[in-house]
Structure formats: structure tokens, C-alpha cells
PAVOPA-596322 format. One line per field, with one value per residue: x, y, z of N, C-alpha, C in turn; residue number from 1; residue in three letters. Coordinates in pm, 1 decimal, m for minus. Layout:
BEGIN
n_c1 <- (X;...)
n_c2 <- (Y;...)
n_c3 <- (Z;...)
ca_c1 <- (X;...)
ca_c2 <- (Y;...)
ca_c3 <- (Z;...)
c_c1 <- (X;...)
c_c2 <- (Y;...)
c_c3 <- (Z;...)
i <- (NUM;...)
aa <- (ALA;...)
end
This chain:
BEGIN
n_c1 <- (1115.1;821.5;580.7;290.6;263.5;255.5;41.0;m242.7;m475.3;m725.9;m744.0;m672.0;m922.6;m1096.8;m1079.0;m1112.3;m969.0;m897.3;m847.6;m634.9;m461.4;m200.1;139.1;165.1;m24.0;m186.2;m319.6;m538.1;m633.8;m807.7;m843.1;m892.0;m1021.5;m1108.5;m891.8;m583.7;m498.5;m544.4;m391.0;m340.7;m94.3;m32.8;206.0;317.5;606.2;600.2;489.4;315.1;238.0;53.3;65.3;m156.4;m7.9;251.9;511.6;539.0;575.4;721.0;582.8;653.9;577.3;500.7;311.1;m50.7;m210.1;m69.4;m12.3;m334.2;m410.8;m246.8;m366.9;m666.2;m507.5;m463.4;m716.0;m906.4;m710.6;m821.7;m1088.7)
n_c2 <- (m1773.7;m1942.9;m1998.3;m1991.1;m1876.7;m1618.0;m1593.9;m1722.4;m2047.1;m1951.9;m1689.9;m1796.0;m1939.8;m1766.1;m1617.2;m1773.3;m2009.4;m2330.1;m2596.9;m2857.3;m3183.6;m3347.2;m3514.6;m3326.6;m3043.3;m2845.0;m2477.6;m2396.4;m2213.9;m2117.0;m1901.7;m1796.7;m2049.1;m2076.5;m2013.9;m1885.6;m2095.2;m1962.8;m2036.4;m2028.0;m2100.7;m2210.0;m2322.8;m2459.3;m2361.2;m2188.1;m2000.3;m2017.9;m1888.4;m2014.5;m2019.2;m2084.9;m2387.1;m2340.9;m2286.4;m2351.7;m1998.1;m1880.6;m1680.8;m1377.0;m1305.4;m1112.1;m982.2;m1100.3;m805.8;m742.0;m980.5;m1000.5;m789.9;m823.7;m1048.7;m958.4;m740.7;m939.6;m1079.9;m877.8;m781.6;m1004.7;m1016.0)
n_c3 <- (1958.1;2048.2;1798.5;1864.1;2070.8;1987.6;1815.0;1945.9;1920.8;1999.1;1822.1;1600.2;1534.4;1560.4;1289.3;1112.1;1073.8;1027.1;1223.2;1204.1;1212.6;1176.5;1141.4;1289.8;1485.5;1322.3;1149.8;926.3;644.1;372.4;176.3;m86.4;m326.0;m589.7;m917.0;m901.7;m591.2;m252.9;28.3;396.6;607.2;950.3;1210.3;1451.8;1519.2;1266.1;994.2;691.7;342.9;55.1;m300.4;m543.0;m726.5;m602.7;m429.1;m48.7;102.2;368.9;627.0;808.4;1109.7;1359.9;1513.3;1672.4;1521.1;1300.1;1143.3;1141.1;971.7;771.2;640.9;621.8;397.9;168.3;160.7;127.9;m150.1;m316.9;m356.6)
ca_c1 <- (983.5;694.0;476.8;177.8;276.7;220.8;m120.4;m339.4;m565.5;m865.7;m758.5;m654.6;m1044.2;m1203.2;m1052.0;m1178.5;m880.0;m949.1;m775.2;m544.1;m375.4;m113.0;231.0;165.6;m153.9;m144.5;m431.8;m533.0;m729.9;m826.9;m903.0;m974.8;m1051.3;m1103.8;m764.0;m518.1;m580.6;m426.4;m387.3;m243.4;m97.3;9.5;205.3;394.0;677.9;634.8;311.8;355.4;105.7;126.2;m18.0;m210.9;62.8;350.4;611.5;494.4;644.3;742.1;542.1;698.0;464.8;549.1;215.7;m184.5;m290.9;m10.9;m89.7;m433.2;m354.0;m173.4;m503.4;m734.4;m517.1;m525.6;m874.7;m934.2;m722.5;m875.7;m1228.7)
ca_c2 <- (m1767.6;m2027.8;m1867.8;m2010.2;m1783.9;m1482.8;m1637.6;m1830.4;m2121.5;m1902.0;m1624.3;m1829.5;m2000.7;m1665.7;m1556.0;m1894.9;m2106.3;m2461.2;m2687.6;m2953.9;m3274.5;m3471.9;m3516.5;m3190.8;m2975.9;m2710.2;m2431.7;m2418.5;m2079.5;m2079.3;m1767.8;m1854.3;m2161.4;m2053.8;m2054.3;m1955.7;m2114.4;m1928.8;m2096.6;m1980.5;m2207.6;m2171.9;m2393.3;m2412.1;m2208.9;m2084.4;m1981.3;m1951.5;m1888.2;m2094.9;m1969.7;m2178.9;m2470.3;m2280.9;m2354.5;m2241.4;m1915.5;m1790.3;m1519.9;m1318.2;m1292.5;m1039.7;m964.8;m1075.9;m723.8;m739.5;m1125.4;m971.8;m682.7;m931.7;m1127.2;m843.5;m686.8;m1055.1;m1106.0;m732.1;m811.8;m1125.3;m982.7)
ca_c3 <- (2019.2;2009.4;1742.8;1942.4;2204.7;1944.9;1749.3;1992.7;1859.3;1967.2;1737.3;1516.1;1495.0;1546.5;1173.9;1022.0;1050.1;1050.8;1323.8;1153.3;1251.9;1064.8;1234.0;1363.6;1490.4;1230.6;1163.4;781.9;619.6;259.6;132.7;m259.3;m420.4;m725.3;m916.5;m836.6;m479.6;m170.9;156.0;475.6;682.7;1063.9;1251.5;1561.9;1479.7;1141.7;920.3;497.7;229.6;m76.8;m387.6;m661.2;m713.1;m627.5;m280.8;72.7;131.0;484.0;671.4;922.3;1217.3;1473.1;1596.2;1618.1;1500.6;1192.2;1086.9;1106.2;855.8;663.3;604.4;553.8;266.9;79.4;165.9;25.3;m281.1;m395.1;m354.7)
c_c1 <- (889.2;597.2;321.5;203.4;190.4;32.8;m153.0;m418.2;m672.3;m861.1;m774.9;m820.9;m1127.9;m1141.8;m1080.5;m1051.0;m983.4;m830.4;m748.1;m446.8;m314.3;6.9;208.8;62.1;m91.9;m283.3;m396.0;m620.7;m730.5;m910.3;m950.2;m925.1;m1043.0;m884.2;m691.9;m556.5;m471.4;m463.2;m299.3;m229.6;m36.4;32.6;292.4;473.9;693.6;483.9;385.7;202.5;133.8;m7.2;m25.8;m148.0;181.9;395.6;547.4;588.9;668.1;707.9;629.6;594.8;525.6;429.9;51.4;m211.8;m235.4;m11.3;m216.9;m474.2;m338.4;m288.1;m623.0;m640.9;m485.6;m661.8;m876.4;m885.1;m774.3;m1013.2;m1268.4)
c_c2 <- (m1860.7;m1995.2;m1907.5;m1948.3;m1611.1;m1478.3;m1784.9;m1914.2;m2054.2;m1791.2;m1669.2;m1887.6;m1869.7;m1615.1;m1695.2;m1990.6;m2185.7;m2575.3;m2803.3;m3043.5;m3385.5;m3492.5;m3406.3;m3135.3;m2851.7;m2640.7;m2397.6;m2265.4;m2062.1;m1968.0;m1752.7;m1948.9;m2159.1;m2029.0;m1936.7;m1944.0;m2009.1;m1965.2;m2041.6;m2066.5;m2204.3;m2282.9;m2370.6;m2296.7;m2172.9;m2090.7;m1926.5;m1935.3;m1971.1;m2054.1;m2047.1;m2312.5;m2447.5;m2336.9;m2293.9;m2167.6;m1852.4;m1696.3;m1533.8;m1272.7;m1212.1;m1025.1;m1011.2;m943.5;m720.7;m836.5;m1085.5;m889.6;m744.6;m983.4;m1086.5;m804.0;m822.5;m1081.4;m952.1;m706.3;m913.9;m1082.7;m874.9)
c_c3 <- (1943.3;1881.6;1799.8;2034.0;2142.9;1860.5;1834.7;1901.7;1846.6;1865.3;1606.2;1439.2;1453.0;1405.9;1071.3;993.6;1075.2;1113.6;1242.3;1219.6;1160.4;1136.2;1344.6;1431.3;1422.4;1229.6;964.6;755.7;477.1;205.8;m24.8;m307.9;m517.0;m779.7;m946.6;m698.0;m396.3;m43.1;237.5;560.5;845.2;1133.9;1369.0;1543.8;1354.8;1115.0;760.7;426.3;137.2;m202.7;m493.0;m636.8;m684.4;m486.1;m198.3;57.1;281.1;492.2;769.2;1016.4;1334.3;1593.3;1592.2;1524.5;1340.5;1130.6;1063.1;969.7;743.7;563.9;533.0;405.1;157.1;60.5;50.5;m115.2;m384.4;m425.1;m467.9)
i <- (1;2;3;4;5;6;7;8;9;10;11;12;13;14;15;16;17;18;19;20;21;22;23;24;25;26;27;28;29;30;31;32;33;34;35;36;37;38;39;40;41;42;43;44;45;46;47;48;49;50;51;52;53;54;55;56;57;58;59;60;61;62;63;64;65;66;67;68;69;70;71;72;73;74;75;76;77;78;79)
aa <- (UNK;UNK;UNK;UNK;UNK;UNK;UNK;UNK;UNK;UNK;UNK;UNK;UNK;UNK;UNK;UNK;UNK;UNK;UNK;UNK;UNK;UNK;UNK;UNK;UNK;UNK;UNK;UNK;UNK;UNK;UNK;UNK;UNK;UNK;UNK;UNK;UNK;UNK;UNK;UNK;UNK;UNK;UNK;UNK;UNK;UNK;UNK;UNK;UNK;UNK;UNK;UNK;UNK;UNK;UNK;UNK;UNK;UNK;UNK;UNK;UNK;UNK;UNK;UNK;UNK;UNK;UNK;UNK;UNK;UNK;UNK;UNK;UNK;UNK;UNK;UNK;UNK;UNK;UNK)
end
């Protein structure tokens, strides 16, 4: 399955992604700057996080409401 079938662009904007083009159209979401950084990244069919300088890691995306979840309890632990 597409994973743009399961996370639309508009959800994806309405949670503060940021629309990305490089070979690809990807959606970008930095959640802290400060160090270490953590970025989430969403792209056609896959989405990873990558923490500080470390490798992307593969999320598993099943659903908007559980990618959402996902987001919230990072957001909620970084804060």
C-alpha cells in the first residue's frame, strides 16, 4: 500500500509538516532543534525518524490517528 493513501498531504500540513522536493516530493517535520535534533520524515511509501546524527529509522504507519499518537508522545517527550 501507497502510504499516501494512508497520510494525505493535507494531514500531513495540518500537523506542521513541511512539503519537500528533491528527487522525490517528501513531507519534512522537525520537532527539536536543539540537540539532539529529531526529524520525521514521510515519503511515498515509507516515513522514518532520525535522531541527532544517527541513521533514519523506519516507522510503521498503519493509521492517521496512530502516526498521530506517534507524534504527540515525541512531541510530549521532548517538551
Amino acid at each position: 500500500m501507497n502510504l499516501t493513501e494512508i497520510l494525505s498531504p493535507e494531514f500531513l500540513i495540518d500537523k506542521d509538516f513541511t512539503k519537500k522536493v528533491s528527487d522525490e516530493v517528501y513531507y519534512e517535520l522537525q520537532i527539536a532543534s536543539s540537540e539532539p535534533s529529531v526529524i520525521v520524515y514521510v515519503y511515498n511509501n515509507s516515513a522514518s525518524i532520525c535522531i541527532g546524527t544517527g541513521r533514519e529509522k523506519d516507522i510503521k504507519i498503519e493509521s492517521e490517528s496512530q502516526f498521530s499518537r506517534f507524534l504527540e508522545t515525541i512531541q510530549n517527550t521532548l517538551s
